[in-house]
C-alpha positions, 0 to 999 in steps of 0.5 A, spaced: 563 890 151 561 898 152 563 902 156 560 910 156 560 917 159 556 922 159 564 927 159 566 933 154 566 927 148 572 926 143 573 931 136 575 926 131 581 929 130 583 926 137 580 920 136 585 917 132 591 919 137 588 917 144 590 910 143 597 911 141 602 911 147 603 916 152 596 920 149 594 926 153 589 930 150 587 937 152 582 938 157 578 946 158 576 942 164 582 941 170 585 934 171 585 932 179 590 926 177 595 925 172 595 920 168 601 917 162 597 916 157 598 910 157 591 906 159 588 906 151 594 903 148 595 898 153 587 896 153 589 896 145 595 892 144 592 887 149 585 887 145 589 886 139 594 879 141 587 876 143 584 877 136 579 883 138 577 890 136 577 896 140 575 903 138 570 910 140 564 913 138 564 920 140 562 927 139 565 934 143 559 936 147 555 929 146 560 923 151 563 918 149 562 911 148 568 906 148 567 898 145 572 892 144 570 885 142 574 879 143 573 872 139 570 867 143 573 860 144 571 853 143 571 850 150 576 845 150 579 849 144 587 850 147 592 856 145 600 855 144 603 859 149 610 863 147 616 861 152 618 866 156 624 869 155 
């Protein structure tokens, strides 16, 4: 799945931060909502338990483009749950 912008885009300097918690890059353009930094890092560490991959091919100035897979199942094929704590 992809999921693209046509924004400011990411340096690759910042492409390796903005998946780590409580992220918030500098933007020369002004925020109308306040974010934790958070959505990234949740997405990955949900992707990640699944067996998935996610990740972001940008350059500054260009937008970006947001990707992540995750493994199919076969049908009927049952997974063991954790108990909850």
């Amino acid at each position: 799945v992809s999921v693209i912008d046509n924004g400011i885009g990411i340096s690759k300097e910042n492409q390796k931060k903005i998946f780590e918690p409580f992220s918030q890059l500098e933007s020369p353009l002004p925020r109308e909502a306040g974010g934790t930094g958070l959505g990234l890092a949740i997405a990955r560490q949900i992707i990640e338990k699944h067996g998935g991959r996610i990740w972001v091919e940008s350059e500054y100035g260009e937008g970006s483009r947001f990707n992540f897979t995750l493994p199919l199942a076969n049908a009927g094929q049952s997974y063991p749950r954790k108990a909850a704590a």
